[in-house]
N, C-alpha and C positions, 0 to 999 in steps of 0.2 A: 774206621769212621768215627770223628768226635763227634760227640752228646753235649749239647750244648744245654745248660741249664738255668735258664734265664728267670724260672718263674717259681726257684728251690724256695727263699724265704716268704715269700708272699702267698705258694704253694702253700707250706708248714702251719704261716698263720691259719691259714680257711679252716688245715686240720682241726685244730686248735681250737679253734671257734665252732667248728662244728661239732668237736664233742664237748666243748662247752655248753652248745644248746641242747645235746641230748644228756649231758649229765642232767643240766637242770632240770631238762622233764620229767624225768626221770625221782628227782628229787620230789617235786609236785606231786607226779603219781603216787610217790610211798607215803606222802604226806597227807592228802586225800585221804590216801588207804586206810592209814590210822588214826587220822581223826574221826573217820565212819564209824573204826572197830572197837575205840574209846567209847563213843556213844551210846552206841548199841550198849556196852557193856555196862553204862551206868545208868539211864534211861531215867525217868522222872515218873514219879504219881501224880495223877490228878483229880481231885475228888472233888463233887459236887453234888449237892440236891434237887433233884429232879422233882416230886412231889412232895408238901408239906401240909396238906390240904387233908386236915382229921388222920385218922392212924392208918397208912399206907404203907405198900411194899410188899407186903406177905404175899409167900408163894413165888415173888418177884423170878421171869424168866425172862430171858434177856438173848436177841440173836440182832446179827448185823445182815445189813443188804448189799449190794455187792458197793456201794458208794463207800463202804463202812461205816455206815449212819445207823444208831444204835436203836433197836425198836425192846419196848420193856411192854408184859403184861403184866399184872398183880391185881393183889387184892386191898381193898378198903376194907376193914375191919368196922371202922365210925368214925363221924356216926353216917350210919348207912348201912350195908353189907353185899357190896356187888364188885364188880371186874373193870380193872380199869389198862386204859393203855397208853403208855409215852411214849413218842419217837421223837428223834433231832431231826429237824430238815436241812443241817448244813450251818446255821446261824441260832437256831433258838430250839427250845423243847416244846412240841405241841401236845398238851392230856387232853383224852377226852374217855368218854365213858360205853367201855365194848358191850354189856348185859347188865342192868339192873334190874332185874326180872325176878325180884326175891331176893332169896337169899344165894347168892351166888360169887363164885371167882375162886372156890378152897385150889388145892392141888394141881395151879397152872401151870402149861407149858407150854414155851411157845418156840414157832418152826420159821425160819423165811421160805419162802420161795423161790423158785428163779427169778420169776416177776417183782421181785422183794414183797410181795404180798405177804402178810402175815398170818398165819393160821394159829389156834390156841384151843387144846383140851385143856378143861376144866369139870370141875364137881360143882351141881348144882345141889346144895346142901339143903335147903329148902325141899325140893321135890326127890332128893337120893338118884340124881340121872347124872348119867353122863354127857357133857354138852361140848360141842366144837364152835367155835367161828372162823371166819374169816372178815378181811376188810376190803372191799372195794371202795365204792365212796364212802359207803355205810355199813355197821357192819350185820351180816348174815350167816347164818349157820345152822343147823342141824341140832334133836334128842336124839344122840348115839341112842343110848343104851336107860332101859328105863326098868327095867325087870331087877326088882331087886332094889338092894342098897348096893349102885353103882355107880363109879366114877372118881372113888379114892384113890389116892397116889396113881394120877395121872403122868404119862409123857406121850411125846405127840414126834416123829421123824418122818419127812417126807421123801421120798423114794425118785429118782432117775427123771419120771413123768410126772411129778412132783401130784402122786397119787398119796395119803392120809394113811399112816398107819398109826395107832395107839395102844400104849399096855394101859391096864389101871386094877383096881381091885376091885372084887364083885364079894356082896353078903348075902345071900341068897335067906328067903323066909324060913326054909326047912333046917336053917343052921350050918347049912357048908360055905365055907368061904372060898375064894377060888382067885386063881391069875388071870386077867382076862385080856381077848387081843379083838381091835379092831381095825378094819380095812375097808377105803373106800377106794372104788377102781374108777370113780371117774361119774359115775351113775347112780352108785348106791352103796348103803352100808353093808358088809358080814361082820358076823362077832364067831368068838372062837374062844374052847375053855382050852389054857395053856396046861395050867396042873390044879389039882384043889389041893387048897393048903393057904392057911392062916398065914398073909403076909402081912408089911407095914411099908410098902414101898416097891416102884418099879421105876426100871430107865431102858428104853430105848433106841436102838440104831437101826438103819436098813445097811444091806451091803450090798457088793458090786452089779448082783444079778437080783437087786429088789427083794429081797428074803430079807424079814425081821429079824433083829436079835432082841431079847428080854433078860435086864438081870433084874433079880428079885429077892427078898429075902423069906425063907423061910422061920418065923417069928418065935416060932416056939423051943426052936432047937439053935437059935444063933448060924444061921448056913445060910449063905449066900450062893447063888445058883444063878445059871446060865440055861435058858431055852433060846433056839434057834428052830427058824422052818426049814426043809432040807427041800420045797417043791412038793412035799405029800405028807406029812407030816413033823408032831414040834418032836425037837432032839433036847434030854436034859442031862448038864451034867454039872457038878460041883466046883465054886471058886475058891470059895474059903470058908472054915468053919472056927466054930469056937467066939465067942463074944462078938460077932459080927452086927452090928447095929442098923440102922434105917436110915439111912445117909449112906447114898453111893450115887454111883454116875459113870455113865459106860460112851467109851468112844471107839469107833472104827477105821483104821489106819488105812491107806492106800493100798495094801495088800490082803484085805477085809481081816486082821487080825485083832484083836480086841484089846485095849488099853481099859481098868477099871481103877475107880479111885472108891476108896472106900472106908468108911469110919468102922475099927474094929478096937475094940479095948479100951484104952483111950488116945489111941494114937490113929494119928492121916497114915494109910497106907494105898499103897499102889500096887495092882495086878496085872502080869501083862501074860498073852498066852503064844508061845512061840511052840506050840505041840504038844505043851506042859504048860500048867497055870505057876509061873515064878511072882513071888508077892514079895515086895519088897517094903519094910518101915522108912517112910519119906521123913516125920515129924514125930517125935515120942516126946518133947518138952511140954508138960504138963495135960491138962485135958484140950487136944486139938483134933480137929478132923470131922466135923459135925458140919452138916450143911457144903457139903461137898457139889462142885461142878468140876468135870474134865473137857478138856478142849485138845486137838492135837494141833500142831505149826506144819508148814512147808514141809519140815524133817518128818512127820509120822511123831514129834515129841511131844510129849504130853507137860498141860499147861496145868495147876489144880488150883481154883479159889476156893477157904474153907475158911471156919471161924473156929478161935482159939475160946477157948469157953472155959479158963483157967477165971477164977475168981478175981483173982487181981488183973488182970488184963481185958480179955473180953472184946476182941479186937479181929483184925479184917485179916486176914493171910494168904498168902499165894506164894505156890511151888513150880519149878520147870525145872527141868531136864536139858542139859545144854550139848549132852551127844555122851557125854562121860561123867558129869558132876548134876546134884540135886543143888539148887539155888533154892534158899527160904528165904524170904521177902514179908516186912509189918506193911500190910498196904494203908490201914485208918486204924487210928488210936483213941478219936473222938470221944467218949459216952462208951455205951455197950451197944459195938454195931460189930456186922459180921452173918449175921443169921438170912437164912434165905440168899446163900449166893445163887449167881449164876452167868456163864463164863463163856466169852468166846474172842477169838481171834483174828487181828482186819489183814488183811492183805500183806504186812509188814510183820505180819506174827507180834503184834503186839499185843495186848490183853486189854480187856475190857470188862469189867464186873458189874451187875448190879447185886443190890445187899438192902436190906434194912439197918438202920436206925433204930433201933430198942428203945434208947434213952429218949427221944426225940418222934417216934413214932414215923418217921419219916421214910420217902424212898429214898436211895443213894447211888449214888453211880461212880464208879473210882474208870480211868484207864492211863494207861503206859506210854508215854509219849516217845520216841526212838529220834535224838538226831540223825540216827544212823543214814536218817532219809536224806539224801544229798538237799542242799540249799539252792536257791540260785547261782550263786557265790561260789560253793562247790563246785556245782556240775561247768561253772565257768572256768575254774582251775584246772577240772581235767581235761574239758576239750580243749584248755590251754598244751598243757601238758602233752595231748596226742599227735597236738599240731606239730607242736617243736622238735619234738621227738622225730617224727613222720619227715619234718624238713632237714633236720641234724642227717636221720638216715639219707635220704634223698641223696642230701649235696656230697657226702662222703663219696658215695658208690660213684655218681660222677666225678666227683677227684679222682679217685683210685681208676678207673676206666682213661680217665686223660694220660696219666701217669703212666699206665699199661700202654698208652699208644705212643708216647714220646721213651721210653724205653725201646719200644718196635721198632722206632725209625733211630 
């Protein structure tokens, strides 16, 4: 039987043509690919003043809502001395004023909610109480805790049913000082003594099953410590010792394991506990590590904004973890700014700081812009790219299928 082949050259072209459409897509997609992964990897700063209005910022705590729209508490210094609060609505920054009840706003911290409702422990310095708010239209809140000289070195982590939990420090009249934890379930406050012992500071997470963690320092001996609830009672056990400072901040990974960042000696160091507490030196160039926030990304990686407090610099810094390497990054070189960070991550794992202004008395706000985010432009090259590809494959498989059936006959 002759084979007759009428349609070899004209056949050959289409081949031709059709892996020339899928080479190109193909080209497109790797091209896409790496312009994303250029981006990401270079990424831009962007700094801006949020409040300039008398000497602001202090205490400044800083969380996003799920828009990534940046909500900031702090404090006014002067003239005045109370609680202020900025958030972006998408287009501009709205301040206004959370408690001017006194003297108040010291040791803030602030939580979103699901509802991006904003919550905030603070020290009301004025009366020695511990005080929370919240914002609905207006804001309202709660005297946690009033026994005592209570509500230093506050943190504030909201739990699963976005119920209130806080560490902070208590000074009791009879002269014992103590780690103190409070919990609202919904209805009402408990308080709770974690350990007595002379601290300078507390930071806060919950974990998977609503159990707080507390790390803290013990002041007098340089040791950093960890207490956790176990459901019956607190559990304490040691992170690091030796020159350990008052500047830390503790984060909770997806598998509830603990990431701690923390000023020891005079370097930024980082603790993580995988069944053993491994402490790793992030930044040892000159006096760094002070005024510490950690944040963790998508990965479980830890993000750290801290300030360099080396005399000739005095400047804004930020560290990450990118799976195998520590990136160090100058975020603001302005004046002497850097003090009171505080750190969190949007949706694209990008970073977001606030900070004071020293020089300038001002609030600050720095974040990380990612082209990595595809553009219009982009995302139009690659469903370019999927289509071509998707048709290159298509028309081949029916060549080769004609092909198979004129070989048959």
């Amino acid at each position: 039987m002759n084979i007759t082949r009428k349609e070899t050259k004209s056949g050959a072209k289409r081949i031709v043509q059709n892996r020339s459409i899928a080479t190109l897509s193909i080209l497109l997609l790797l091209i896409f690919g790496l312009a994303g992964t250029s981006a990401m990897a270079d990424g831009t700063w962007f700094v801006e003043t949020v409040d300039a209005d008398g000497w602001v910022g202090y205490y400044s705590s800083l969380g996003l809502d799920s828009g990534n729209k940046p909500h900031i508490c702090y404090r006014r210094e002067s003239p005045g001395e109370y609680l202020k609060y900025a958030y972006h609505d998408g287009s501009s920054w709205n301040i206004e004023i959370a408690d001017s009840f006194g003297n108040v706003g010291g040791y803030v911290s602030l939580a979103i909610a699901s509802n991006d409702r904003p919550y905030v422990s603070y020290f009301d310095i004025g009366n020695a109480d511990l005080k929370c708010r919240y914002r609905v239209v207006s804001w309202l809140g709660w005297r946690v805790d009033e026994y005592g000289w209570v509500g230093m070195n506050t943190s504030i982590a909201l739990d699963s049913n976005d119920n209130i939990h806080i560490s902070y420090e208590a000074q009791m009249p009879s002269g014992h000082d103590y780690v103190k934890y409070a919990y609202y379930d919904g209805s009402s406050w408990t308080t709770d003594v974690i350990e007595e012992l002379v601290i300078n500071g507390t930071s806060i997470a919950v974990d998977s099953n609503d159990y707080p963690h507390v790390i803290y320092n013990d002041y007098m001996n340089f040791i950093l410590k960890h207490a956790y609830y176990n459901g019956s009672s607190w559990q304490i056990d040691t992170i690091a010792v030796n020159q350990v400072g008052s500047s830390f901040s503790l984060a909770l990974d997806s598998d509830d394991k603990l990431h701690v960042s923390f000023y020891g000696a005079t370097d930024l160091n980082y603790a993580y506990f995988d069944g053993s507490w491994q402490i790793t030196v992030i930044d040892s160039i000159g006096y760094v590590g002070s005024y510490n926030s950690i944040a963790l990304d998508s990965y479980d990686r830890p993000h750290i904004s801290y300030f360099d407090w080396t005399i000739t610099k005095m400047d804004l810094r930020y560290a990450y973890y990118d799976g195998s390497l520590w990136h160090l990054e100058v975020v603001d070189t302005t004046g002497e700014v850097g003090k009171y960070t505080s750190i969190d991550l949007d949706n694209s794992d990008m970073p977001h700081i606030s900070y004071v202004d020293d020089t300038n008395k001002d609030l600050k706000y720095a974040y990380k812009y990612s082209e990595d985010i595809p553009t219009l432009s982009e995302w139009g090259m690659l469903i370019m790219g999927l289509l071509l590809l998707a048709l290159g494959t298509v028309a081949m498989v029916r060549r080769r299928r004609r092909i198979g059936l004129d070989n048959e006959c």
